[in-house]
N, CA, C and O atoms as a CHARMM CRD file, in Angstrom:
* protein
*
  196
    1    1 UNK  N      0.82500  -1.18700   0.00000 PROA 1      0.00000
    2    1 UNK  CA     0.00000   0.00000   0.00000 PROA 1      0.00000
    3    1 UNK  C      0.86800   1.24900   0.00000 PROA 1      0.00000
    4    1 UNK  O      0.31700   2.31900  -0.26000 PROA 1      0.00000
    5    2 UNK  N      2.36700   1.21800   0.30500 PROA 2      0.00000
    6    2 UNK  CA     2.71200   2.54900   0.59600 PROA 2      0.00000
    7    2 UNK  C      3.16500   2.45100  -0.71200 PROA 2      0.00000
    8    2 UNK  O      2.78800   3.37400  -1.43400 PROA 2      0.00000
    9    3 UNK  N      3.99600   1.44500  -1.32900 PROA 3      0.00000
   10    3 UNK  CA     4.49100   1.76200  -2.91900 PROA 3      0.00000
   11    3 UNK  C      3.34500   2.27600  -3.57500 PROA 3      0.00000
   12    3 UNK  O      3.66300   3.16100  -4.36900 PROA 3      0.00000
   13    4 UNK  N      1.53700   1.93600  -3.51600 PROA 4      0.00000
   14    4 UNK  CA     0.71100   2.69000  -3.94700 PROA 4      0.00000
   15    4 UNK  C      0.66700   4.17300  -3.36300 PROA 4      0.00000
   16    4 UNK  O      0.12300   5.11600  -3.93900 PROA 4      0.00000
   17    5 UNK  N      0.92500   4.19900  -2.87900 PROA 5      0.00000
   18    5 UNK  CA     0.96100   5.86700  -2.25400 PROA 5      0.00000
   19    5 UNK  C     -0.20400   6.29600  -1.49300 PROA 5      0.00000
   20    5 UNK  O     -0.55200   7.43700  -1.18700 PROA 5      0.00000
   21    6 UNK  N     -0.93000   4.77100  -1.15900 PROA 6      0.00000
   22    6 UNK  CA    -1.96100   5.38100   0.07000 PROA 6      0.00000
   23    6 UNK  C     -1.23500   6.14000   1.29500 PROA 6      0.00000
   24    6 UNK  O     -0.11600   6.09300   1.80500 PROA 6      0.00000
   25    7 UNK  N     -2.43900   6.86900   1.51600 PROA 7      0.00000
   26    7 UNK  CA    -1.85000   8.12400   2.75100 PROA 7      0.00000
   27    7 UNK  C     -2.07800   6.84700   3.64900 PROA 7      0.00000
   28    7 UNK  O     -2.73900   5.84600   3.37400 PROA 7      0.00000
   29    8 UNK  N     -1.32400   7.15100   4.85800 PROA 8      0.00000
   30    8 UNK  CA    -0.42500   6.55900   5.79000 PROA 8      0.00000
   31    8 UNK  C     -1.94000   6.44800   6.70800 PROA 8      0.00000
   32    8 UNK  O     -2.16500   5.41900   7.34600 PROA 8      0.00000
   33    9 UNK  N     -2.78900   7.42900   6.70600 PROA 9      0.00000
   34    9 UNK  CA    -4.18100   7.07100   7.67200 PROA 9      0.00000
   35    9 UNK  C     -5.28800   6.09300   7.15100 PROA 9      0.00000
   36    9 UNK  O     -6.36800   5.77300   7.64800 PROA 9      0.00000
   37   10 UNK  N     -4.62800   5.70000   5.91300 PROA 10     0.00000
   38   10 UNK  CA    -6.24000   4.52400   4.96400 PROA 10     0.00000
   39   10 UNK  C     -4.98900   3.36600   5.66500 PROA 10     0.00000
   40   10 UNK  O     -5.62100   2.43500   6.16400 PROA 10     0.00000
   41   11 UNK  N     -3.73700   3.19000   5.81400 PROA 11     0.00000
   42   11 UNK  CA    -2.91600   2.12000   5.65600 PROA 11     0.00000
   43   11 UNK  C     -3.29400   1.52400   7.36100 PROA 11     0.00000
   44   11 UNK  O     -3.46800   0.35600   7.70900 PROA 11     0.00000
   45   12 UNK  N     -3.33200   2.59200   8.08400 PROA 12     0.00000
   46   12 UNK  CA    -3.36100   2.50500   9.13800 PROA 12     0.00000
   47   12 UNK  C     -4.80300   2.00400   9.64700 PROA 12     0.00000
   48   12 UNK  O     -5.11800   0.90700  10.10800 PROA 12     0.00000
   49   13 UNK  N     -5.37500   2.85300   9.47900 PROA 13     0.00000
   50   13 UNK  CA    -7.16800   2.01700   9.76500 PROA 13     0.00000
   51   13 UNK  C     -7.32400   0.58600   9.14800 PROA 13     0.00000
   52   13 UNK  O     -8.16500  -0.20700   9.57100 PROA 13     0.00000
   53   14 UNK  N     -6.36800   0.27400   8.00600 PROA 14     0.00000
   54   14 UNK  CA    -6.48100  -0.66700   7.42700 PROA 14     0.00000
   55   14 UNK  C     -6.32400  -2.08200   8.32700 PROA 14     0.00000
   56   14 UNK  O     -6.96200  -3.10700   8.56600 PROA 14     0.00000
   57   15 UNK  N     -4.91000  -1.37900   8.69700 PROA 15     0.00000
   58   15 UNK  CA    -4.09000  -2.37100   9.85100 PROA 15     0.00000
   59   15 UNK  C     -4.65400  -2.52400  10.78600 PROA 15     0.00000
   60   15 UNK  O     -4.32000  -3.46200  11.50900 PROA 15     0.00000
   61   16 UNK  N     -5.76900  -1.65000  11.17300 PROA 16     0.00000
   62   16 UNK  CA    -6.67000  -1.99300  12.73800 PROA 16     0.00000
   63   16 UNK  C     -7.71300  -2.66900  12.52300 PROA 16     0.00000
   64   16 UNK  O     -8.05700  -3.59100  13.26400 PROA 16     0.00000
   65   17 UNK  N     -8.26200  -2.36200  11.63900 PROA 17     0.00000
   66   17 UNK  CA    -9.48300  -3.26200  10.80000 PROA 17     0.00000
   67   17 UNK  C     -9.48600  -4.92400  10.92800 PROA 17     0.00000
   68   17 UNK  O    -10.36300  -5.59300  11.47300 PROA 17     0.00000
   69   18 UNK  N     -8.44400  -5.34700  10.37300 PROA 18     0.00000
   70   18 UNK  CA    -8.14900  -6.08900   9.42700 PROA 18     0.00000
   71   18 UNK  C     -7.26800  -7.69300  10.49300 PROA 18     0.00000
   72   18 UNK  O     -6.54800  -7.61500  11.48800 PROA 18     0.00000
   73   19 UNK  N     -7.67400  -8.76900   9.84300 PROA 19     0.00000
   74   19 UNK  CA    -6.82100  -9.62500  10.54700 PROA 19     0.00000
   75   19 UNK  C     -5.75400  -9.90800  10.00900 PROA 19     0.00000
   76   19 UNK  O     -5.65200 -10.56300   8.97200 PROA 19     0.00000
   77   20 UNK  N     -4.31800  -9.17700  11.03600 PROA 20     0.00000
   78   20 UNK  CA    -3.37200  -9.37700  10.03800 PROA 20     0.00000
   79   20 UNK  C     -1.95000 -10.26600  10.58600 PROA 20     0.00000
   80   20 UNK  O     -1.52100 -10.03800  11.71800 PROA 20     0.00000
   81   21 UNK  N     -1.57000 -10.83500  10.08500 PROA 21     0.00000
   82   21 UNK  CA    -0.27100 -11.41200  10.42300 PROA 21     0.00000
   83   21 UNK  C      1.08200 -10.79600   9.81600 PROA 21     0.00000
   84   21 UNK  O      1.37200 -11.15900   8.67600 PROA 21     0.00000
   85   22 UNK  N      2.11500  -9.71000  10.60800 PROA 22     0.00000
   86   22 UNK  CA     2.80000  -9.53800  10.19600 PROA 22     0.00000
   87   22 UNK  C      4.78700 -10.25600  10.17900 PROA 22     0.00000
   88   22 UNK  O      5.36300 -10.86400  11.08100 PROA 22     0.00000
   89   23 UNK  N      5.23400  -9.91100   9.02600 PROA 23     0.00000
   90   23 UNK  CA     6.38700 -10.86400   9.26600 PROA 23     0.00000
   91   23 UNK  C      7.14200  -9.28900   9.78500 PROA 23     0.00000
   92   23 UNK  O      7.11400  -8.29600   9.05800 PROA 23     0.00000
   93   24 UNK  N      7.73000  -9.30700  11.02500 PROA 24     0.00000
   94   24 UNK  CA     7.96700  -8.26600  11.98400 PROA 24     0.00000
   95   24 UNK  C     10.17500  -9.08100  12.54000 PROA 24     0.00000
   96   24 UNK  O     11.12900  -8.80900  13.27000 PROA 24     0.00000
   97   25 UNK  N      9.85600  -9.80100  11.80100 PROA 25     0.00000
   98   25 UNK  CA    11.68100  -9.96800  12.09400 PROA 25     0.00000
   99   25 UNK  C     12.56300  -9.05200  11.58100 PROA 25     0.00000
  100   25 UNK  O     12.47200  -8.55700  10.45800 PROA 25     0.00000
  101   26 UNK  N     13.42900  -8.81700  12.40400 PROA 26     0.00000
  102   26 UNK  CA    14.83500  -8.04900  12.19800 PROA 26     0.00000
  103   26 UNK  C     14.96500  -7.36200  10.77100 PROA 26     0.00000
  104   26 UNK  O     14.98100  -6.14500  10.58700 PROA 26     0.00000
  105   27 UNK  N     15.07700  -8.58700   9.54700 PROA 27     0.00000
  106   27 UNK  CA    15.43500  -8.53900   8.26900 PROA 27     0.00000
  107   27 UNK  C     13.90600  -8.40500   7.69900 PROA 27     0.00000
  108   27 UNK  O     13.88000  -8.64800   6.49200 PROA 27     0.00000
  109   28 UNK  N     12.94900  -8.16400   8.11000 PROA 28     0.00000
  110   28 UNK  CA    11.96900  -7.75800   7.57900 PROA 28     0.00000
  111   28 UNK  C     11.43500  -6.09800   7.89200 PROA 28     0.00000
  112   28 UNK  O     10.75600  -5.35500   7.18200 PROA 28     0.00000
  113   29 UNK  N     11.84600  -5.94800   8.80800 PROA 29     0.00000
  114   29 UNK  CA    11.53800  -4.47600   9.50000 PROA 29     0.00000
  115   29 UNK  C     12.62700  -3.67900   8.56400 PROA 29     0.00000
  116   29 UNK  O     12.16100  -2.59900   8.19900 PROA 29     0.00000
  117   30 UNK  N     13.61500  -3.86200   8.20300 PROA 30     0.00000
  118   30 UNK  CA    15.08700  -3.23900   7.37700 PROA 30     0.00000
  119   30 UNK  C     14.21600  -3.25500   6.10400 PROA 30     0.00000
  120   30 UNK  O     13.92800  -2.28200   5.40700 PROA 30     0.00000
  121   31 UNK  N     13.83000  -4.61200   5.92200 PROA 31     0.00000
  122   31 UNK  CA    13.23400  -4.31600   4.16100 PROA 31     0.00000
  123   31 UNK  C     12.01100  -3.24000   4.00900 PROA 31     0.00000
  124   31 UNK  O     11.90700  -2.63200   2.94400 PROA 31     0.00000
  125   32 UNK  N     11.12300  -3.01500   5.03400 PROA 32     0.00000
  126   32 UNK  CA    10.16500  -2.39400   5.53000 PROA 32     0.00000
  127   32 UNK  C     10.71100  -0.53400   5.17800 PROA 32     0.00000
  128   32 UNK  O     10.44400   0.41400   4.44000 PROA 32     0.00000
  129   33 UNK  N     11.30700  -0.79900   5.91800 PROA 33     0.00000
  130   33 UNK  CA    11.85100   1.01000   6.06000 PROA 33     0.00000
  131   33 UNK  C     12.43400   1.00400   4.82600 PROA 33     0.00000
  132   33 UNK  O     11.89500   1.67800   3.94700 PROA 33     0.00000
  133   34 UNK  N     13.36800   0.41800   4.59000 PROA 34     0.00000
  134   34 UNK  CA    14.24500   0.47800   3.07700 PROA 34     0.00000
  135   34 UNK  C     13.17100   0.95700   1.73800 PROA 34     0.00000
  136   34 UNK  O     13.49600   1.82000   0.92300 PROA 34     0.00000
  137   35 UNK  N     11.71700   0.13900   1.70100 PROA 35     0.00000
  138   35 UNK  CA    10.70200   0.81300   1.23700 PROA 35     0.00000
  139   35 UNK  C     10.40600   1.57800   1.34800 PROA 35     0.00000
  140   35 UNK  O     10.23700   2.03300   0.21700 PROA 35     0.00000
  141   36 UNK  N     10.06500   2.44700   2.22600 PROA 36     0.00000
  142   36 UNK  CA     9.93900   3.77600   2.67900 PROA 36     0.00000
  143   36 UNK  C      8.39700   3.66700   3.48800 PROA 36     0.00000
  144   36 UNK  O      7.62000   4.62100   3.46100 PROA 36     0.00000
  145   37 UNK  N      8.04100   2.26300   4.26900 PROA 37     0.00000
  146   37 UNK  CA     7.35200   2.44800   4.86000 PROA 37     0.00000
  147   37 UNK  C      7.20000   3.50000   6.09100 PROA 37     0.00000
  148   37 UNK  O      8.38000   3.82900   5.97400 PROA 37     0.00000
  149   38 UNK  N      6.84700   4.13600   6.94200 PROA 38     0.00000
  150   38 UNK  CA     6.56900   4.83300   7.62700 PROA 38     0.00000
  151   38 UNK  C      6.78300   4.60700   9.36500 PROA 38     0.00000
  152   38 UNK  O      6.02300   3.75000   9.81500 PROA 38     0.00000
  153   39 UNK  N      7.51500   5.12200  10.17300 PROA 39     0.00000
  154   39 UNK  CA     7.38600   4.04200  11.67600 PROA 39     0.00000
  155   39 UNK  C      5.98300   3.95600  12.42100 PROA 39     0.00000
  156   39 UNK  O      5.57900   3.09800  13.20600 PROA 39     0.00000
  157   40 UNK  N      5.24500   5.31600  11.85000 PROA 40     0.00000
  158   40 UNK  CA     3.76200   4.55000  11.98800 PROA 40     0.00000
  159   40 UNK  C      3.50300   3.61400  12.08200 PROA 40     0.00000
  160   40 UNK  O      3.44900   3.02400  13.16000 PROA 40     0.00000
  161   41 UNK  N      3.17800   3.00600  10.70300 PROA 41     0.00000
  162   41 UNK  CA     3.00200   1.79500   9.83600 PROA 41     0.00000
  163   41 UNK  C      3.85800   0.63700  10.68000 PROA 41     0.00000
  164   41 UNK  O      3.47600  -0.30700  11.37100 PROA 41     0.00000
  165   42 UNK  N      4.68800   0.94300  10.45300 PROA 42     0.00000
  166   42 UNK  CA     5.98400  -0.07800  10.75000 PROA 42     0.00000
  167   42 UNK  C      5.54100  -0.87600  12.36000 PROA 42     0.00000
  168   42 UNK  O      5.42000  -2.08000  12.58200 PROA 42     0.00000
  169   43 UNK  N      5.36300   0.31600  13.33400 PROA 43     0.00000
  170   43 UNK  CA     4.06600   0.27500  14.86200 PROA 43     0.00000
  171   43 UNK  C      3.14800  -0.60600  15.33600 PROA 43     0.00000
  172   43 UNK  O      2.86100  -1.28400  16.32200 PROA 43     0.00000
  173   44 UNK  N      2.66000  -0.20500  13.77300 PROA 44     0.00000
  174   44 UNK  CA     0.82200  -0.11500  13.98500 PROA 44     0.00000
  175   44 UNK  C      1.07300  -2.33100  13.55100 PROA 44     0.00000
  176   44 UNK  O      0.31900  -3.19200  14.00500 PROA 44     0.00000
  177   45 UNK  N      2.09300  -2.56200  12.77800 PROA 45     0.00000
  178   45 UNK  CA     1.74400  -3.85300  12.68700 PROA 45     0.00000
  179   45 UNK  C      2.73300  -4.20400  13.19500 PROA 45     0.00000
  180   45 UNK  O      3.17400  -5.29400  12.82900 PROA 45     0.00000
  181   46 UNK  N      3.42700  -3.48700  14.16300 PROA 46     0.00000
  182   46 UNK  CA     4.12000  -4.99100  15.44700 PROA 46     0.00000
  183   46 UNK  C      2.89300  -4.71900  16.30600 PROA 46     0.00000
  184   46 UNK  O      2.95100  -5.58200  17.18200 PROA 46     0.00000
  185   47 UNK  N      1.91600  -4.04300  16.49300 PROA 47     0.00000
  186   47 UNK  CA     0.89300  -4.13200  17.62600 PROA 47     0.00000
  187   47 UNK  C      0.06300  -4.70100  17.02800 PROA 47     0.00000
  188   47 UNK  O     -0.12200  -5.58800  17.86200 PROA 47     0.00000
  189   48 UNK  N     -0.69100  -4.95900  16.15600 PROA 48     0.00000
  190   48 UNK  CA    -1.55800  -5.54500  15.65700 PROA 48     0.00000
  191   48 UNK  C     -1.07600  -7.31400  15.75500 PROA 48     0.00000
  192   48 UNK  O     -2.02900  -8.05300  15.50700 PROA 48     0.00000
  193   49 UNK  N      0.01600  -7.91900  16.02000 PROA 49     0.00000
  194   49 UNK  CA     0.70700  -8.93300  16.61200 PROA 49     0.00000
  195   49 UNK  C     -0.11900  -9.93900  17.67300 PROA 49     0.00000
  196   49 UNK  O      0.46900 -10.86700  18.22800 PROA 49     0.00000
């Protein structure tokens, strides 16, 4: 969603919504940001955990 360029508040309600399983390891959080996900984002789905 962020390579689509949804604003960071549809991504986010999304993530609260939604049943989600995130892959939240070390080398996944690096690939995460390296995208230019957001630490919002990045947050919102180690809590959604």
């Amino acid at each position: 969603m962020t390579e689509q360029k949804l604003p960071e508040a549809i991504i986010l309600r999304k993530i609260q919504t939604s049943n989600c399983r995130f892959d939240t390891s070390g080398e996944a959080l690096v690939a995460l940001t390296k995208a230019g996900v957001s630490e919002n984002v990045v947050m919102a789905m180690m809590d959604a955990q």
